[in-house]
Backbone as a printed PyTorch tensor [residue, N CA C, xyz], in Angstrom:
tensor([[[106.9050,  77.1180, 105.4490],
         [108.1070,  77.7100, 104.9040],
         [107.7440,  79.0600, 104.2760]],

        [[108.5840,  79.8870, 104.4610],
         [108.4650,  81.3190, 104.1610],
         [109.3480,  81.5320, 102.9850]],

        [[109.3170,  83.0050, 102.5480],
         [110.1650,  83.1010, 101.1750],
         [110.4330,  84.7750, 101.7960]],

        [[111.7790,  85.1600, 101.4480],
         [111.9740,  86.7100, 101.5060],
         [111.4390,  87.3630, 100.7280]],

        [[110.9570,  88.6460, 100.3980],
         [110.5680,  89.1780,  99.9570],
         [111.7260,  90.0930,  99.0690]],

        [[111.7150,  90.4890,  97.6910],
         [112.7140,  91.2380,  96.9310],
         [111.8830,  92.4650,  96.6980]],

        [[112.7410,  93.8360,  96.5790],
         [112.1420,  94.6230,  95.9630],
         [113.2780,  95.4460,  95.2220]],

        [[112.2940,  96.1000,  94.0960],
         [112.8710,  96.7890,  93.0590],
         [111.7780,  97.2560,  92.4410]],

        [[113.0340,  98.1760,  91.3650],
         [111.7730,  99.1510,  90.3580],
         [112.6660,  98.5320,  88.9940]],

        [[111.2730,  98.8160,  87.9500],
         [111.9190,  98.0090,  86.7240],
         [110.9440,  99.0200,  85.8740]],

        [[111.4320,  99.3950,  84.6710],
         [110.3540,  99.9190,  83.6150],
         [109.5820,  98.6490,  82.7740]],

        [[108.2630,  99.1790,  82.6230],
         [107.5240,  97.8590,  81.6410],
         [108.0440,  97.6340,  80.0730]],

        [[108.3420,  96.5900,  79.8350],
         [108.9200,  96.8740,  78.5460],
         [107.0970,  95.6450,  77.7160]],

        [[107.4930,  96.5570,  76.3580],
         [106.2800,  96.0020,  75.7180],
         [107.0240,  95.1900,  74.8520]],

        [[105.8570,  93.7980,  74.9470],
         [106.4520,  92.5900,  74.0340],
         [106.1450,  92.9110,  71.9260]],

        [[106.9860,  93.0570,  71.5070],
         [107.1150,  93.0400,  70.1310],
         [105.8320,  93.6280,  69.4090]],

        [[105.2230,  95.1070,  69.3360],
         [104.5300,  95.6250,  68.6420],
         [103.1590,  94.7850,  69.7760]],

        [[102.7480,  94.1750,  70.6990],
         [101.8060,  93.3220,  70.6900],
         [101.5600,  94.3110,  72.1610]],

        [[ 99.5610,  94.4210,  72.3770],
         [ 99.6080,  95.0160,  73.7570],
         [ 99.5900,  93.9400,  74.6820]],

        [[101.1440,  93.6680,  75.2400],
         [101.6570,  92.3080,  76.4280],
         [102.7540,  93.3040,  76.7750]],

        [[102.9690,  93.1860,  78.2020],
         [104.3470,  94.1480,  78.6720],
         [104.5720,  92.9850,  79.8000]],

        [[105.9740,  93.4230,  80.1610],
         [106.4370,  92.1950,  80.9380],
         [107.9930,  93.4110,  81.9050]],

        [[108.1480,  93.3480,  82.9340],
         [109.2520,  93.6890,  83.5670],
         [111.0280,  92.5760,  83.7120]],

        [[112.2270,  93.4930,  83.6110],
         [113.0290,  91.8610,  83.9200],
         [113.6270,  92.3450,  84.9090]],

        [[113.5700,  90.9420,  85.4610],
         [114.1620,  90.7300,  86.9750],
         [115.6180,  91.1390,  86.8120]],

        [[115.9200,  92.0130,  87.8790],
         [117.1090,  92.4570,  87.9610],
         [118.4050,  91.9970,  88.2240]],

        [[118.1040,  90.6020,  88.7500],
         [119.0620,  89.5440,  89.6090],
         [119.0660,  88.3710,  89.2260]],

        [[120.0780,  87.3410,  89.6530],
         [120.5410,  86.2250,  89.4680],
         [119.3570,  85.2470,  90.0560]],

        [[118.6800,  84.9460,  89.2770],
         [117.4760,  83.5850,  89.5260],
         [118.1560,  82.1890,  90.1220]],

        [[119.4570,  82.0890,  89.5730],
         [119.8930,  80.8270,  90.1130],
         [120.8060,  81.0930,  91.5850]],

        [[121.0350,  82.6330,  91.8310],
         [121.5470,  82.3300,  92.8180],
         [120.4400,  82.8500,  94.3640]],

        [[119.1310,  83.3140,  93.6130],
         [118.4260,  83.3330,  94.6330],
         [117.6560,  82.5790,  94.8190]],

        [[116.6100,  81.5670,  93.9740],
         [116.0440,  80.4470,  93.9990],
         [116.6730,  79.5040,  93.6930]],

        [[117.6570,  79.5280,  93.3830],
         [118.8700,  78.0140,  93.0810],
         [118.3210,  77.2100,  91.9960]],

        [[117.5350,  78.1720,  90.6760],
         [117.4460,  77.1520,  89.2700],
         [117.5390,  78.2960,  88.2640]],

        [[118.0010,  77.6280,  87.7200],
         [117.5840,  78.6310,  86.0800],
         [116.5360,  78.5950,  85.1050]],

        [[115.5880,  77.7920,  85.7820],
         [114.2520,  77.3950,  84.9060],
         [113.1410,  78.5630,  85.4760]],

        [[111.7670,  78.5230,  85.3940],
         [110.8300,  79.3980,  85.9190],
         [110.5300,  79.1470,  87.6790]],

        [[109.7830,  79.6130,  87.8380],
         [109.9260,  79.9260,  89.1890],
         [108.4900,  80.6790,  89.5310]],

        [[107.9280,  79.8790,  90.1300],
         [106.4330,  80.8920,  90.4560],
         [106.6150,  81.8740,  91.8270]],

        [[106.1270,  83.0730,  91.8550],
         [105.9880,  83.7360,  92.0080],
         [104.5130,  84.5020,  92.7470]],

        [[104.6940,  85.6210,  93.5200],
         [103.6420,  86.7050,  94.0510],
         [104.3650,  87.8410,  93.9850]],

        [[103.8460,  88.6570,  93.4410],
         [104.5810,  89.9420,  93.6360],
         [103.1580,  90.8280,  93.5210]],

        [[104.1400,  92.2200,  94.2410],
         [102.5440,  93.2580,  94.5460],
         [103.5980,  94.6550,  93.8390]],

        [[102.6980,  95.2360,  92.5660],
         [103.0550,  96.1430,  92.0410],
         [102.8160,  97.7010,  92.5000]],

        [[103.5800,  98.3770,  92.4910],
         [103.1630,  99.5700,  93.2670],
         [102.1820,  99.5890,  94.8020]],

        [[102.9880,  99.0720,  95.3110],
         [101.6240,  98.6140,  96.7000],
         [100.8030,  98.6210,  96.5290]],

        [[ 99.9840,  98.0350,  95.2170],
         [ 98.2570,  97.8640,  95.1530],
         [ 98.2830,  96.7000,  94.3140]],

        [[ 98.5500,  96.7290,  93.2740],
         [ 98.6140,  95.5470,  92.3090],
         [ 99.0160,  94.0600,  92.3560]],

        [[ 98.5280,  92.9610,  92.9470],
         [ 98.3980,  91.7240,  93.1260],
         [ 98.4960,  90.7650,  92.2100]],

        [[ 99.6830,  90.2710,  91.8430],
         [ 99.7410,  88.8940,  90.7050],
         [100.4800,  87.3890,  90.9040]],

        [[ 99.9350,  86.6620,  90.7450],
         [100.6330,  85.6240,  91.2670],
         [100.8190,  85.3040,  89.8820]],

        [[102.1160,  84.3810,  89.2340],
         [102.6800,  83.8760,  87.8480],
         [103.6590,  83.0760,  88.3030]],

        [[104.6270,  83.1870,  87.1800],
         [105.8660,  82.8080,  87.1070],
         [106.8890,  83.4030,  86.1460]],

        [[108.4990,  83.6230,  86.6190],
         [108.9750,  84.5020,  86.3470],
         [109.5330,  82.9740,  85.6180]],

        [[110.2930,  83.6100,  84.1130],
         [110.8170,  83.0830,  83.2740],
         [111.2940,  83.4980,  81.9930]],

        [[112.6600,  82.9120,  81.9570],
         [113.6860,  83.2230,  80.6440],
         [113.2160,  82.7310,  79.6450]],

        [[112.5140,  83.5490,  78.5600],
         [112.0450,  83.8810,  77.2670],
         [113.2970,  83.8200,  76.4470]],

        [[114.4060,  83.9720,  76.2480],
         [115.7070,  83.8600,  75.7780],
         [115.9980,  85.0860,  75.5530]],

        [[115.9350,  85.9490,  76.7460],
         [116.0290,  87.2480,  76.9770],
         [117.4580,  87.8550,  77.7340]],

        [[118.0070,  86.6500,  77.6200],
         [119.2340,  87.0230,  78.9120],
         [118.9760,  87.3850,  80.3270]],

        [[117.5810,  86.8480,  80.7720],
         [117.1480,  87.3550,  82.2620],
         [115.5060,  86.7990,  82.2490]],

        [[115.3760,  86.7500,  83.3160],
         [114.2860,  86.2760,  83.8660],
         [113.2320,  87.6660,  83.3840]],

        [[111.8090,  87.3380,  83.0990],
         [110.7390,  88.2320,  82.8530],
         [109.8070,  88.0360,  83.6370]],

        [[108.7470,  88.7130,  84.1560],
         [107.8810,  88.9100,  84.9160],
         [106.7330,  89.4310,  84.0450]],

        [[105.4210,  88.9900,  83.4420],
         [104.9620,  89.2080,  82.5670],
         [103.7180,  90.4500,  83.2460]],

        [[103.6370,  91.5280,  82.8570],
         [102.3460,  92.6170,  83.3390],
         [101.3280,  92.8380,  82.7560]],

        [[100.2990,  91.9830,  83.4140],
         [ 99.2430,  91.8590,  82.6070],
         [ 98.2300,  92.7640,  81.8110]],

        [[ 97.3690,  92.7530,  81.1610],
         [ 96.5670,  94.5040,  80.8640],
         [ 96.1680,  94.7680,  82.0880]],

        [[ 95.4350,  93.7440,  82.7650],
         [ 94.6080,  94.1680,  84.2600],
         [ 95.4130,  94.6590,  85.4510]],

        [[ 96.7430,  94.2150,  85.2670],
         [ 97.3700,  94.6140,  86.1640],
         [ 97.8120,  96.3820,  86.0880]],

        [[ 98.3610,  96.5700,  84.4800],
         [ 98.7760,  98.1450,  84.3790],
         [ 97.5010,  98.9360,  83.9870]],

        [[ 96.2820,  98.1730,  83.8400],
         [ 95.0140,  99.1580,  84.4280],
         [ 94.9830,  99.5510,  86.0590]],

        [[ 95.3600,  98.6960,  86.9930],
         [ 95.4100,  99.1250,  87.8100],
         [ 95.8910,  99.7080,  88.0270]],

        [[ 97.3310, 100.0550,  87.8390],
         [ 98.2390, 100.7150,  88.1790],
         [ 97.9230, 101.8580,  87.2000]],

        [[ 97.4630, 102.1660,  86.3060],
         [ 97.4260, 103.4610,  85.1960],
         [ 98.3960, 103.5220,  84.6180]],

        [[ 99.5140, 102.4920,  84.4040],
         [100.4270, 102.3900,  83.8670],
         [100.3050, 101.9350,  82.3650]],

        [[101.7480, 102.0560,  81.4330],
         [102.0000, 101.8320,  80.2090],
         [103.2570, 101.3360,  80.3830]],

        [[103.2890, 100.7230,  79.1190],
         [104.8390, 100.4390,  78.1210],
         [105.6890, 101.7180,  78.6540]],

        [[106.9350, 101.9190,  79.3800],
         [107.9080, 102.6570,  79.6050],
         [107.8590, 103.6060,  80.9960]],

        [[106.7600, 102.9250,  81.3330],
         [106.7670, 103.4540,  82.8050],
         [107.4850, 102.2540,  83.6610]],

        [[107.9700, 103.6450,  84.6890],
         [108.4920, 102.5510,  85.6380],
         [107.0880, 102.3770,  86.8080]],

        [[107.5970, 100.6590,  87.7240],
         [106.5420, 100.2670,  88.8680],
         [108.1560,  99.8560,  89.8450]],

        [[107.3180,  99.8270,  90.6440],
         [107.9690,  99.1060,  92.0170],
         [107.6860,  97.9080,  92.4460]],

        [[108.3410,  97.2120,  92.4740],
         [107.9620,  95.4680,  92.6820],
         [108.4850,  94.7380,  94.0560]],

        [[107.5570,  94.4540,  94.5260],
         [107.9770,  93.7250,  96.0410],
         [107.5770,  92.5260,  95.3390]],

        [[108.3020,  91.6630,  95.6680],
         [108.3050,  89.6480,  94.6990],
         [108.8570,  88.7090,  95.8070]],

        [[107.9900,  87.9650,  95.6160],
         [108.6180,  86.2800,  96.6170],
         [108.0790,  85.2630,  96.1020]],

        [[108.9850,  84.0030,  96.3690],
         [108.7910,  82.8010,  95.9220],
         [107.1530,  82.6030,  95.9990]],

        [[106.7580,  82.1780,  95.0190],
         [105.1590,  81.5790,  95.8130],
         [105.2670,  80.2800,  96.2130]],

        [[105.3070,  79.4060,  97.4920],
         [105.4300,  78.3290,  97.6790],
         [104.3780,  77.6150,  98.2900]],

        [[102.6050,  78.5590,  97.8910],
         [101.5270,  78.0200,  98.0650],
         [100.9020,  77.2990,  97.2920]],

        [[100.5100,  76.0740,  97.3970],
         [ 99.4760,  74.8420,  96.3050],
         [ 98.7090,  76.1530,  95.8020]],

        [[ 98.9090,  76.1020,  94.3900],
         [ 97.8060,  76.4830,  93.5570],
         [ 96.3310,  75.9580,  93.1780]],

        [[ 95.4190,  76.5330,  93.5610],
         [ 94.1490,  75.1950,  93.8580],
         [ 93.2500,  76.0780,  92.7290]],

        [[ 92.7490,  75.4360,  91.8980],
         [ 91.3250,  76.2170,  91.1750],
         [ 90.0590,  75.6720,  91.7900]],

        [[ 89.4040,  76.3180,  92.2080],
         [ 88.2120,  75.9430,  93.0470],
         [ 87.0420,  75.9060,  91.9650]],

        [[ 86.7860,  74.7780,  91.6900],
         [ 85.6790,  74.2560,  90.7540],
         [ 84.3350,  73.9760,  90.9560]],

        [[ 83.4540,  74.7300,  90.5940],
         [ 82.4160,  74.6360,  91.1340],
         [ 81.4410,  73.5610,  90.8080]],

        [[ 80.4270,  73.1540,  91.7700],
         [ 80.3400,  71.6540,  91.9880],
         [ 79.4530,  71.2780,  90.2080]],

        [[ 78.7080,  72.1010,  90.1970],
         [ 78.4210,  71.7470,  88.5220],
         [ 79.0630,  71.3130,  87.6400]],

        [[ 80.1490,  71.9040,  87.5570],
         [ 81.2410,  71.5990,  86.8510],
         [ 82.0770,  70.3440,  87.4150]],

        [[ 82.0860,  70.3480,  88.0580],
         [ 82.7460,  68.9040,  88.6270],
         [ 81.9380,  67.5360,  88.0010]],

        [[ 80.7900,  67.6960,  88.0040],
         [ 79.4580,  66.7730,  87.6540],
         [ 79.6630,  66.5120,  86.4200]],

        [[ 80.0240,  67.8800,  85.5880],
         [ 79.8490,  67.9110,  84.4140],
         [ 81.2110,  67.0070,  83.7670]],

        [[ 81.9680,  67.4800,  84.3170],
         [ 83.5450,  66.8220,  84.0970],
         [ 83.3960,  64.8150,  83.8910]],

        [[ 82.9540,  64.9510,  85.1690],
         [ 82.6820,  63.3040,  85.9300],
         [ 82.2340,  62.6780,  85.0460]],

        [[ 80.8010,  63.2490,  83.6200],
         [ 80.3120,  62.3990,  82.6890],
         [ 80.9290,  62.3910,  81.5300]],

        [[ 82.6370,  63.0710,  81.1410],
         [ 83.1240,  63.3140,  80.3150],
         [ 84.5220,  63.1280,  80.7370]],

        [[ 84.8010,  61.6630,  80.7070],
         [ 86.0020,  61.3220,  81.4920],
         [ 87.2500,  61.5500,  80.8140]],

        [[ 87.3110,  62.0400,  79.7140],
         [ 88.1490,  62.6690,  78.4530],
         [ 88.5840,  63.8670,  78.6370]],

        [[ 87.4180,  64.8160,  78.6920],
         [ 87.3090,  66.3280,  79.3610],
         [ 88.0260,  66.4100,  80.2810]],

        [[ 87.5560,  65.4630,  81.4470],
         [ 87.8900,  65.6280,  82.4380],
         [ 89.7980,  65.2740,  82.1340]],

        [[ 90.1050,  64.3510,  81.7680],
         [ 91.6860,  64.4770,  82.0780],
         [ 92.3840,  65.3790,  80.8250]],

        [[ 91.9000,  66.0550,  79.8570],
         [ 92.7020,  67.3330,  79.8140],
         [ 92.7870,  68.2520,  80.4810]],

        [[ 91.4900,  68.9090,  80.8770],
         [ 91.2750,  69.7630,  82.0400],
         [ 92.2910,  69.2850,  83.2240]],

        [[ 92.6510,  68.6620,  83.7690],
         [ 93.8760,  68.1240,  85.0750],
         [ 94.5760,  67.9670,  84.3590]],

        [[ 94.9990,  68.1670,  83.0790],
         [ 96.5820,  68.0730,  82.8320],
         [ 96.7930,  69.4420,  82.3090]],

        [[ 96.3560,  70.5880,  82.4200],
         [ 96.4210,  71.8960,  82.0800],
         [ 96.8660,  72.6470,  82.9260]],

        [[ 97.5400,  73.2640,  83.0870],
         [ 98.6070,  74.3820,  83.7500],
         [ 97.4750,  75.0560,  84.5960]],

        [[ 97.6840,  75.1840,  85.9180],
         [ 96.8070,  76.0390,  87.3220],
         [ 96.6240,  77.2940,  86.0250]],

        [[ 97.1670,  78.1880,  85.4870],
         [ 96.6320,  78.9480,  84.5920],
         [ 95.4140,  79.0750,  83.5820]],

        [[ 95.6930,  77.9390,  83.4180],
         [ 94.6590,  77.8880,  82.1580],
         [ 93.4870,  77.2770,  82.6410]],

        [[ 93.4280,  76.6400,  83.9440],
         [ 92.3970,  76.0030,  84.7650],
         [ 91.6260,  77.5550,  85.1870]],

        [[ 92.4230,  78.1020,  85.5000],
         [ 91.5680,  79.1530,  86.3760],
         [ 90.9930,  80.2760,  85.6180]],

        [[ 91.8760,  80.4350,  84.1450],
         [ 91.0480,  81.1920,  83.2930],
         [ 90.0320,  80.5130,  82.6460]],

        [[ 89.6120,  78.7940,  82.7400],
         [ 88.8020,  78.0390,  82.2850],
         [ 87.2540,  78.6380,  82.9000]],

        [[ 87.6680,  78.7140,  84.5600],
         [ 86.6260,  78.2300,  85.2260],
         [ 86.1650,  80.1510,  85.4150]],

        [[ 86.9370,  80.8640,  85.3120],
         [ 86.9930,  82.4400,  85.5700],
         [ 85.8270,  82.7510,  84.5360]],

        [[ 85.8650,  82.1370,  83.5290],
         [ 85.1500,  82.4190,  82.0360],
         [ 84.1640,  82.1380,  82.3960]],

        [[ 83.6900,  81.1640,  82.8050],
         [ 82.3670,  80.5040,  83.5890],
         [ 81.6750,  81.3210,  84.0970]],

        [[ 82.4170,  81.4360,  85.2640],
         [ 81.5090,  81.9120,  86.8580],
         [ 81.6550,  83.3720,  86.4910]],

        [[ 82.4040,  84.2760,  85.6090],
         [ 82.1980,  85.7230,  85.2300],
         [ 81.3660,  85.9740,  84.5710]],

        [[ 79.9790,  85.0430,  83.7960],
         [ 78.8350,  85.1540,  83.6330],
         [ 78.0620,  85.7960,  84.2940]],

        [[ 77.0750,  87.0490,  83.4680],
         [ 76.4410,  87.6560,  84.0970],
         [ 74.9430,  86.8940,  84.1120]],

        [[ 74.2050,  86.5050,  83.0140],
         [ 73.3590,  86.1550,  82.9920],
         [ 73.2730,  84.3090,  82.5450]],

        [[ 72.9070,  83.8740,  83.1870],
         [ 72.2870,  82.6280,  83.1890],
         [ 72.6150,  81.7770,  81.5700]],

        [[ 71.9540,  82.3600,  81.1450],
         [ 71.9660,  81.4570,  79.7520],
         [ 73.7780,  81.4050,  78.8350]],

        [[ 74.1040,  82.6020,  79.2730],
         [ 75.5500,  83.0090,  79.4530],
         [ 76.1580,  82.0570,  79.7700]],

        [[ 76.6450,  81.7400,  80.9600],
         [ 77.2500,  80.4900,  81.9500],
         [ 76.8490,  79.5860,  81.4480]],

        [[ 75.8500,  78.8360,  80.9680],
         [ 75.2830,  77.2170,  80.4240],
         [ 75.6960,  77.3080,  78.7670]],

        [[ 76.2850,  78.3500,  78.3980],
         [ 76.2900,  78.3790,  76.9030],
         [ 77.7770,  77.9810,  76.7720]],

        [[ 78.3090,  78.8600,  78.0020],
         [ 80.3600,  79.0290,  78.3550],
         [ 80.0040,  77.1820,  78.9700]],

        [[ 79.6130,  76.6810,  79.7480],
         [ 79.7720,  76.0220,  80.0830],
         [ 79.7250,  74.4700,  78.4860]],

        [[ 78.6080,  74.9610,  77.7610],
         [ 78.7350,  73.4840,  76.7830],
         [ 80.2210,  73.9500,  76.4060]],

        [[ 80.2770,  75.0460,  75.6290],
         [ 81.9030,  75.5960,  74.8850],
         [ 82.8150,  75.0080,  75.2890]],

        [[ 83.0750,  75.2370,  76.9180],
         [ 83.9860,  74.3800,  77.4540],
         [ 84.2660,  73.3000,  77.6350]],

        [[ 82.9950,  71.7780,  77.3580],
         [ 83.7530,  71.0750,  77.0220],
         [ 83.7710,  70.7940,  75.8600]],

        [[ 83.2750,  71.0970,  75.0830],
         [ 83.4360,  70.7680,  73.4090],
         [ 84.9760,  71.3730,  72.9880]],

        [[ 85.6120,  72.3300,  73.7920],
         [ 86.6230,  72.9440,  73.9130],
         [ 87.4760,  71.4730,  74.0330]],

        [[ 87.3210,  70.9090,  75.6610],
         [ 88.2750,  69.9130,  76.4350],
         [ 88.2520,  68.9540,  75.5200]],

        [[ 87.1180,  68.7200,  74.5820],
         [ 87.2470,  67.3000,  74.1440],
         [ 88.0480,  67.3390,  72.6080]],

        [[ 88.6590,  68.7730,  72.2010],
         [ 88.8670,  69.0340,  71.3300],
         [ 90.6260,  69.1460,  71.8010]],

        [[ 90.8640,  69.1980,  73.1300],
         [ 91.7380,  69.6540,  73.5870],
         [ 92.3230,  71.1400,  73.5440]],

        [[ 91.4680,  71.9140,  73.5400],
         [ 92.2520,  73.1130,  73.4140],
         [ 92.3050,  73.9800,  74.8300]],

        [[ 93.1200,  74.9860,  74.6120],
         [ 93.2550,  75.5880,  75.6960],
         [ 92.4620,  76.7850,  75.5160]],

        [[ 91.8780,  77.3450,  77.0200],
         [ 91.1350,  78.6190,  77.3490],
         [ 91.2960,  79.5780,  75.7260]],

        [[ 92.6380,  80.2280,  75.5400],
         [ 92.3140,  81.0620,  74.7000],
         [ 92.1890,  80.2580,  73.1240]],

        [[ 92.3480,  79.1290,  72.6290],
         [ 92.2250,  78.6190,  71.1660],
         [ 90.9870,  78.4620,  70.9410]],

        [[ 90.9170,  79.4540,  69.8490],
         [ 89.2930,  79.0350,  68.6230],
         [ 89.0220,  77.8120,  68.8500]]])
């Protein structure tokens, strides 16, 4: 199954004094995906910029599209610039590809292990991103105890 593709231009608006910017969807969410809840998403910003999310009503009167720092680094963009947005349903399984260490590691921490699977494809992939973006060795085995002393604490990727 395929999804059409939308396009538009939207200026970045910045979230409340905080560096987070987010674009709003210009159109009726319920009458193009048929819900009024969130809705995941791919969209490609200025023909270069690549994000997969989900678009969702913040109690904004409209759907938001959140722009990440990495994303308006790419783009050289700021707060009040406009981008161009080509967007479609994402209706691909979100998979975090876990590397087999970590799987091992999970397996002897059967606690760990089911917060980690009950955590949002997001927070899985910034789990495991933190990991494997280790440059040096002792790095990765240090991120790696953190993380589960993290899981067993239940917290998510970004909580102290």
């Amino acid at each position: 199954m395929t999804s059409k593709k939308i396009s538009f231009s939207a200026t970045i608006i910045q979230h409340e004094g905080m560096n987070a910017g987010y674009i709003e969807f210009p159109f009726s969410v319920e009458e193009i995906f048929g819900t009024r809840g969130m809705v995941k998403v791919k969209a490609l910003f200025d023909g270069k910029a690549e994000y997969r999310g989900i678009m969702s009503n913040m109690g904004t009167g409209c759907h938001i599209l959140i722009l990440t720092q990495e994303v308006r680094g790419k783009l050289g963009k700021t707060f009040g610039d406009r981008v161009s947005v080509e967007l479609e349903h994402d209706l691909e399984k979100r998979e975090v590809i876990i590397p087999e260490e970590i799987l091992v590691l999970l397996n002897k921490f059967p606690e760990a292990q089911a917060f980690f699977e009950k955590l949002s494809y997001t927070h899985r992939k910034e789990y495991i991103n933190w990991i494997t973006s280790a440059k040096r060795e002792e790095t990765r085995s240090k991120r790696i105890e953190l993380f589960v002393e993290k899981l067993l604490e239940k917290k998510k990727p970004d909580q102290k």
